[in-house]
C-alpha positions in Angstrom: -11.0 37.1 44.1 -14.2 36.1 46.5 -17.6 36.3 45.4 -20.4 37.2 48.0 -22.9 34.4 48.2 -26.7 35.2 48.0 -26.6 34.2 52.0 -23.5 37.1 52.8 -21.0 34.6 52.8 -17.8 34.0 50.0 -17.4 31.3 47.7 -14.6 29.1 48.8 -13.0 26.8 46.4 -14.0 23.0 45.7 -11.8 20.8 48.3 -11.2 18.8 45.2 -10.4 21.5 42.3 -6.9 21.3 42.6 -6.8 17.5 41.7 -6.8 17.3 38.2 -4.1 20.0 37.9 -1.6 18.0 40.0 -2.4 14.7 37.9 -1.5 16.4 35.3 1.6 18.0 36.5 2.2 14.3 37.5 1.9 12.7 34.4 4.1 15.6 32.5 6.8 14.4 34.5 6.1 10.7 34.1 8.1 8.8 31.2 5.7 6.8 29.2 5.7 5.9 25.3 2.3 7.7 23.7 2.7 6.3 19.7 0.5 9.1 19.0 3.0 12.0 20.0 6.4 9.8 18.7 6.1 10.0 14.7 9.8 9.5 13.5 10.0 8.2 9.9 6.4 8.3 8.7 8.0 6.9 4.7 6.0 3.2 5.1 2.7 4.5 5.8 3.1 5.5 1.8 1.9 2.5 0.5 -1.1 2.3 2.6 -2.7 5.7 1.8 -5.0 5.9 -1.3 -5.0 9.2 -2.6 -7.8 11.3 -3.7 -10.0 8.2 -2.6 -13.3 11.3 -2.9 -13.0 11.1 -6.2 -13.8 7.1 -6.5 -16.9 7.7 -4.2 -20.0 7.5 -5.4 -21.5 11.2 -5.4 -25.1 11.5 -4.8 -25.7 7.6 -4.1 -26.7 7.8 -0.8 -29.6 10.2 0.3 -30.7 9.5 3.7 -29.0 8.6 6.8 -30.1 6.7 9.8 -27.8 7.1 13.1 -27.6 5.7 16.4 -26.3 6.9 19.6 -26.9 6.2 22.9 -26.4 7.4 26.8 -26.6 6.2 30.2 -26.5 7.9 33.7 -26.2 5.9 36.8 -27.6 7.5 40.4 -27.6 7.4 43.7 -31.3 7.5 44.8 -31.4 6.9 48.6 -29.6 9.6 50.6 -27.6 8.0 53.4 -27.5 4.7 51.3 -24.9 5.8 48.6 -24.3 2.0 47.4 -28.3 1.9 46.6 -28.2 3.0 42.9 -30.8 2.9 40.2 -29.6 3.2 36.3 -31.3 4.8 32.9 -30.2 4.5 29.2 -31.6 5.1 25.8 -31.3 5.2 21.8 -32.1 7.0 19.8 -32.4 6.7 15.8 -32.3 9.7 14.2 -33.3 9.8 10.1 -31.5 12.8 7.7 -32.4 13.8 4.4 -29.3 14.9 3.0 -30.9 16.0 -0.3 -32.6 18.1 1.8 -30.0 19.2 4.0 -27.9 19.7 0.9 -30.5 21.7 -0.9 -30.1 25.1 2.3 -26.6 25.3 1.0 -27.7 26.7 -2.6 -30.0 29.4 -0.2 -29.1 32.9 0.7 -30.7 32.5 4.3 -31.5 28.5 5.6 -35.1 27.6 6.4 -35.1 26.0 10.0 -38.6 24.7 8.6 -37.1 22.9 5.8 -34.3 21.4 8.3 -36.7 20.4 10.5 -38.4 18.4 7.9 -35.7 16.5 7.1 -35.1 15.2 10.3 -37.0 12.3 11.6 -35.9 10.6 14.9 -37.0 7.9 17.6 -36.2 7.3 21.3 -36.4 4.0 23.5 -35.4 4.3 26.9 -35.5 1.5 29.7 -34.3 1.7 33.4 -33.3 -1.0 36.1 -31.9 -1.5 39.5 -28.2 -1.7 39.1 -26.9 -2.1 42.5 -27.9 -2.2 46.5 -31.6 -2.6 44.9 -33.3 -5.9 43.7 -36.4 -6.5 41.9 -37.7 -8.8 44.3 -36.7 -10.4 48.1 -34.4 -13.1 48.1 -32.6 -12.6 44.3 -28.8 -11.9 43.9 -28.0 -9.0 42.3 -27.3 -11.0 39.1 -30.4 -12.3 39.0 -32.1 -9.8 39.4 -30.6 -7.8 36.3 -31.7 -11.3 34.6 -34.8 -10.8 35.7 -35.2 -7.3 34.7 -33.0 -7.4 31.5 -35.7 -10.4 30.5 -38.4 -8.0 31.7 -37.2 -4.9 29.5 -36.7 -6.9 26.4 -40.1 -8.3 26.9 -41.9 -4.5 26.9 -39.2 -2.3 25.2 -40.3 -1.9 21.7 -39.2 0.0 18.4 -41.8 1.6 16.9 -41.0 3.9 14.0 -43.7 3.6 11.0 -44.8 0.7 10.2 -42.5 -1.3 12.5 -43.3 -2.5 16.3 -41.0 -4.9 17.3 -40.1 -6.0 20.8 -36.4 -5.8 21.8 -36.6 -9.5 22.5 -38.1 -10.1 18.7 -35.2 -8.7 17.6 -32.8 -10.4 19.5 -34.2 -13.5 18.2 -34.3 -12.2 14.5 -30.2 -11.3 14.7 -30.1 -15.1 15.7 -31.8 -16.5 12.7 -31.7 -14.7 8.4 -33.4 -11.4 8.1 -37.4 -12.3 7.7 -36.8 -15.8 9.5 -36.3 -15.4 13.7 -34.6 -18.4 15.6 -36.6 -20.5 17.0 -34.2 -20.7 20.6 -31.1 -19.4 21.7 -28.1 -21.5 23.3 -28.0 -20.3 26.7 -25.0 -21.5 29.6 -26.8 -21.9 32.8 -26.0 -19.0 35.4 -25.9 -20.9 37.9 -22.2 -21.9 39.8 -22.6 -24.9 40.1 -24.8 -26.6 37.3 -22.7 -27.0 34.4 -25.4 -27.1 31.8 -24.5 -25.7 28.1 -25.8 -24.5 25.4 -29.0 -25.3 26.5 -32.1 -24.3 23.6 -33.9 -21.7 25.1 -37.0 -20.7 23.6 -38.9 -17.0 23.8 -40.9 -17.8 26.8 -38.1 -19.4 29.2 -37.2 -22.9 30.2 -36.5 -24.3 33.2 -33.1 -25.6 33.5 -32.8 -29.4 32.5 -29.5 -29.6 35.4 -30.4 -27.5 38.3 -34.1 -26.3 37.7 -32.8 -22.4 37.3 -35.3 -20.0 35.4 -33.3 -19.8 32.1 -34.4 -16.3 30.2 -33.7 -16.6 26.6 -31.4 -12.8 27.4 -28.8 -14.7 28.8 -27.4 -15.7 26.0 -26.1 -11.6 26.2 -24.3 -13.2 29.3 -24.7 -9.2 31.1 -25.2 -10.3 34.2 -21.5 -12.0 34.5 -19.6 -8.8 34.7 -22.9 -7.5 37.6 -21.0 -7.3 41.2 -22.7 -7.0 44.6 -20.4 -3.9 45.8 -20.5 -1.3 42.7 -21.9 1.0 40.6 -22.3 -1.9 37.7 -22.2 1.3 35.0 -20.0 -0.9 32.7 -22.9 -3.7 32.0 -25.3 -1.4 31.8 -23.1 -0.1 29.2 -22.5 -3.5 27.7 -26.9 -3.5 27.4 -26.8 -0.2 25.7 -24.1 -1.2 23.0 -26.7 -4.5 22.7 -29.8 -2.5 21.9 -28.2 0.0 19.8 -26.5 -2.9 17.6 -30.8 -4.2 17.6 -32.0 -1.1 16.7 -29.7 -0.8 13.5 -31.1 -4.7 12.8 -34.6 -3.6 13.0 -34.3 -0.6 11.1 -32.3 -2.5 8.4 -34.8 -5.5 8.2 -37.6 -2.8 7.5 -36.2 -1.3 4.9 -35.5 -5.1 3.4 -38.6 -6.2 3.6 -40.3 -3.0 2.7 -38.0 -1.0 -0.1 -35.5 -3.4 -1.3 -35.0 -1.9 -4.2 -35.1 1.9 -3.1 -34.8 3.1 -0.1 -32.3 0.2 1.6 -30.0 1.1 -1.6 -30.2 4.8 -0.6 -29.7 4.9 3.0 -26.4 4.8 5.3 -26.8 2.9 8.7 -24.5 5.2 11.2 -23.7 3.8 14.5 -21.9 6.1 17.0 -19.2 3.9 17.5 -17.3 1.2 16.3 -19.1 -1.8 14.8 -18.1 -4.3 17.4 -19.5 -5.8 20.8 -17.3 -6.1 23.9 -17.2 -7.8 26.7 -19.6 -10.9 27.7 -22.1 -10.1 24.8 -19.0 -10.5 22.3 -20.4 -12.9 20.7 -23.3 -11.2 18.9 -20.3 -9.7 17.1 -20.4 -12.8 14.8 -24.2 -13.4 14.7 -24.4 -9.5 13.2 -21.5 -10.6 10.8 -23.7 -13.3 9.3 -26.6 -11.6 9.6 -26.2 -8.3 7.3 -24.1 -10.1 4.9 -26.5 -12.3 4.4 -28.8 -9.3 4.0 -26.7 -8.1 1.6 -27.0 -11.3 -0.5 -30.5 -10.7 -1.1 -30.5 -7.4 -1.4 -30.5 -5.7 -4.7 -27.0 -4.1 -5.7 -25.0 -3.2 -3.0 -26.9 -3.1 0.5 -27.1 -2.2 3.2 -25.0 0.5 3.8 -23.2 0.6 7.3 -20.4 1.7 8.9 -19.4 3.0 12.7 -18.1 6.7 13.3 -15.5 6.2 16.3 -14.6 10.0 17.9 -12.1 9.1 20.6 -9.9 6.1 21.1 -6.4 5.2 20.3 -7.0 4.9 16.7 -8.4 8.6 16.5 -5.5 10.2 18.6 -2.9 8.7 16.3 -5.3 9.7 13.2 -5.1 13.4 14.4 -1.4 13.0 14.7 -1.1 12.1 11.3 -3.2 14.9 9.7 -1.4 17.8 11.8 1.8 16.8 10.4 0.2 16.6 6.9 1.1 13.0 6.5 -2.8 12.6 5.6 -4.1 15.9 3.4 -7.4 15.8 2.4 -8.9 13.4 0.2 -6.8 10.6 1.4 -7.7 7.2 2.8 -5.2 5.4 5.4 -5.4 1.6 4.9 -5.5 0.4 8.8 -3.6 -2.8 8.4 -1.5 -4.7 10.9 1.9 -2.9 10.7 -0.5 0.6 11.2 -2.3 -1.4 14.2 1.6 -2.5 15.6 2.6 1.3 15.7 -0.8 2.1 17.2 -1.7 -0.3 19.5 2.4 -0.6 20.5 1.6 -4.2 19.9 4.4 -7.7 18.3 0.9 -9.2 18.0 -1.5 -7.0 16.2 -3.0 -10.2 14.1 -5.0 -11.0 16.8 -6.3 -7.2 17.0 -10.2 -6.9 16.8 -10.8 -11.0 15.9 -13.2 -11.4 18.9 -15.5 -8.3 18.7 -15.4 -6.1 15.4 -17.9 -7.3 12.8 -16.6 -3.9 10.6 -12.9 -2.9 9.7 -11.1 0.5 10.8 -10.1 3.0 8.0 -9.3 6.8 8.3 -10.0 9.0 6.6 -9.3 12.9 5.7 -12.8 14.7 4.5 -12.2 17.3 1.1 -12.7 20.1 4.3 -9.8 18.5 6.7 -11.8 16.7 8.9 -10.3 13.3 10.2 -12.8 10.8 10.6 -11.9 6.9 11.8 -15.0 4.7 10.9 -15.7 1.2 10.5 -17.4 -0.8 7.4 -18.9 -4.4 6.8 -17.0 -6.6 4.3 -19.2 -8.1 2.0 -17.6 -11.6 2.8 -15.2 -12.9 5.4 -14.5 -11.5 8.7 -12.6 -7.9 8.8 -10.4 -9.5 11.3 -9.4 -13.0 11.8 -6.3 -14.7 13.3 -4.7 -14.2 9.6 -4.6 -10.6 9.7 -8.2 -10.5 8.8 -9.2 -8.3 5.0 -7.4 -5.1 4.9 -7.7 -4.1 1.5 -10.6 -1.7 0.7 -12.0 -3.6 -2.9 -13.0 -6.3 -0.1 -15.7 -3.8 1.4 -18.0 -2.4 -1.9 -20.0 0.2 0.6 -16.5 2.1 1.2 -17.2 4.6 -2.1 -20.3 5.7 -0.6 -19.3 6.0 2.8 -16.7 8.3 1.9 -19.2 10.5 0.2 -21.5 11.1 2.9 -18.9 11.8 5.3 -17.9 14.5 3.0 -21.2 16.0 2.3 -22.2 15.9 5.7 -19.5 17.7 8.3 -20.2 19.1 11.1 -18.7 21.8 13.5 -20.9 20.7 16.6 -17.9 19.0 17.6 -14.4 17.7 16.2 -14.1 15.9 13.3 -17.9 15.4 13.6 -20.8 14.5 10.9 -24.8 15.9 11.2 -26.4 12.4 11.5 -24.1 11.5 14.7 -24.2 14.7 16.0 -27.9 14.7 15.6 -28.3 11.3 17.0 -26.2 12.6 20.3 -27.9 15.4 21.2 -31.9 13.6 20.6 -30.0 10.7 23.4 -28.0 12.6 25.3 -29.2 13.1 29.3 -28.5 17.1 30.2 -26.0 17.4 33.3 -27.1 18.6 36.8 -30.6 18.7 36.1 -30.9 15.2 34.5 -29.6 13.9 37.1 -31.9 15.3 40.0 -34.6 14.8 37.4 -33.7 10.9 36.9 -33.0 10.7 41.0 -36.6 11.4 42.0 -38.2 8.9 39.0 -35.8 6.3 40.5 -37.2 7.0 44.1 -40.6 6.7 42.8 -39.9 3.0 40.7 -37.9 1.5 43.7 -40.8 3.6 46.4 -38.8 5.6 48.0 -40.7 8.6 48.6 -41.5 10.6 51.1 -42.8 8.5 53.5 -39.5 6.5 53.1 -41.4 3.1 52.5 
């Protein structure tokens, strides 16, 4: 049925709304292998389920949360130039008082005041050009995200209490022990044709001992390699917001170790939206982080810090759904992600090799006391969780699991599925609202690359 316009005219239908229904239709038709929706003889998974694994947790342990989320939007800013785009991203960290949170369930009616109270967050947010658009005349696009990446770790700071640290501090801090920084980072020289490595890089640049390039000590994240002159280059500005979430759990961490060692480090849960694990060409922070929280957790007192990453799509969580709808999981138990559970997941001969190169946290899953199915990732205290051996599947190797199981039960959420508060919360404080964001982000874009009006 046609609906008049304000103008007098009818809607008509979108020239592309049909699209999605004939994929669709499409892939129904398709044959292709989904492990997910072909569970046969489910009998081996026994032996890698723990049963009522809520009852080992540690109740009440943990009484604060700190999660991380972030978002990124990437848009066209000069009409008639689509390929000219400018792109945004930020974190936030969001603080929950469960006690508190916990403490409206006992009430008849709960006190938004109270609620309020116990939430606590922090944004940063940074912007650059990401393609058609250079920060200067004659760069390449690559260098000219070196440039600005440089630029934005140079300004972009944390500041949350007592803590103002740069994002470049910090990158230099997951490089060294917490409360001793590297000195320099080992950078590979952009440049095509100098074949300089690992060259020591220091916080205010060097000068490239081969070729003479500006070396920035931020390309040791090696971003700008996957930057391409004809594209929207939304996946490495992805690959820079997993890198300053992964700095914004360090920085928060190192606070509470060099500020409440004893208290409030023992009592808090790190939550990263996500897995814990870098990918692409920053990969290799995935080892630095390794080394740096477990050596936190060496000098910490008792068991700390707390982390772990809540994953809500992905293979993994499919297959995890699978198994709780078919009651092969009932609440209460823990799935032991190993590598004949990777094989059936992953449809893989060669699942040793699974996760070796970027996770710095192993996969469990997990079905909450409410039904919930949650896939999440946690730091061993020693040892990489993978390695070309299988890696450390069992759970005694990772001594945070109790109490990560405990706050995922005391904190579901309905906001969406299989959801917890502190990620949910995290989400919404980072989150850019559609239509208007991105009008809103389109004309600041315009203004930073001076592009008004005038057309200058």
């Amino acid at each position: 049925m046609s609906y008049e316009t304000v103008s007098g005219g009818f809607e008509r239908a979108s020239r592309l709304g049909h699209t999605n229904a004939i994929v669709r239709a499409m892939a129904e038709k398709s044959d292709f292998y989904v492990p997910a929706e072909h569970l046969t003889d489910t009998s081996w998974l026994g032996p890698k389920i723990r049963h009522d694994a809520a009852n080992s947790a540690d109740s009440g342990q943990i009484a604060s949360a700190i999660a991380v989320d972030g978002s990124l939007m990437v848009v066209p800013v000069r009409d008639g130039l689509p390929s000219v785009r400018y792109g945004y991203a930020q974190s936030a960290a969001v603080w929950l008082d469960i006690a508190a949170m916990e403490a409206q369930k006992a009430e008849r009616f709960v006190d938004p005041v109270s609620l309020g109270r116990a939430v606590n967050s922090a944004l940063i947010s940074y912007d650059l050009p990401v393609a058609g658009a250079y920060v200067r005349q004659g760069v390449s696009i690559r260098d000219s995200w070196r440039e600005s990446i440089d630029k934005l770790f140079r300004s972009k700071k944390i500041e949350v209490n007592r803590m103002n640290q740069s994002l470049m501090s910090l990158l230099f801090l997951l490089h060294g022990q917490p409360g001793k920084p590297a000195t320099s980072l080992d950078v590979n020289c952009p440049a095509p044709t100098c074949g300089e490595r690992a060259v020591a890089v220091g916080d205010a640049g060097l000068d490239c001992p081969g070729c003479k390039a500006r070396l920035f000590p931020t390309d040791v994240l090696r971003i700008h390699e996957e930057v391409v002159e004809d594209g929207s280059n939304e996946s490495p500005l992805g690959r820079l917001m997993q890198v300053v979430e992964l700095l914004v759990i360090v920085g928060l961490a190192t606070l509470l170790w060099e500020q409440s060692r004893t208290q409030l480090l023992q009592n808090t849960l790190f939550i990263m939206d996500g897995p814990m694990a870098v990918y692409g060409p920053p990969a290799k922070l995935r080892s630095q982080a390794l080394r740096y929280f477990q050596s936190m957790s060496k000098t910490a007192t008792g068991i700390a810090p707390f982390i772990c990453g809540i994953e809500k799509t992905g293979t993994v969580a499919d297959y995890a759904s699978t198994l709780a709808r078919h009651n092969v999981l009932v609440p209460g138990d823990l799935l032991v992600v190993d590598s004949d559970v990777i094989s059936a997941i992953t449809n893989s001969d060669n699942p040793i090799a699974y996760g070796a190169e970027t996770y710095w946290g192993r996969k469990f899953v997990y079905r909450s006391t409410d039904g919930r199915t949650v896939v999440f990732t946690v730091l061993p205290e020693q040892g990489p969780p993978y390695d070309d051996n299988g890696g450390q599947a069992d759970p005694s190797a990772y001594p945070t699991l109790s109490a990560v199981l405990d706050v995922i039960d005391r904190t579901g959420s309905s906001m969406y599925r299989n959801g917890i508060v502190p990620v949910s919360l995290a989400h919404s404080k980072a989150a850019y609202p559609i239509g208007v964001g991105t009008d809103v982000l389109r004309l600041a874009a315009k203004q930073k690359l001076g592009l008004g009006a005038s057309g200058t």
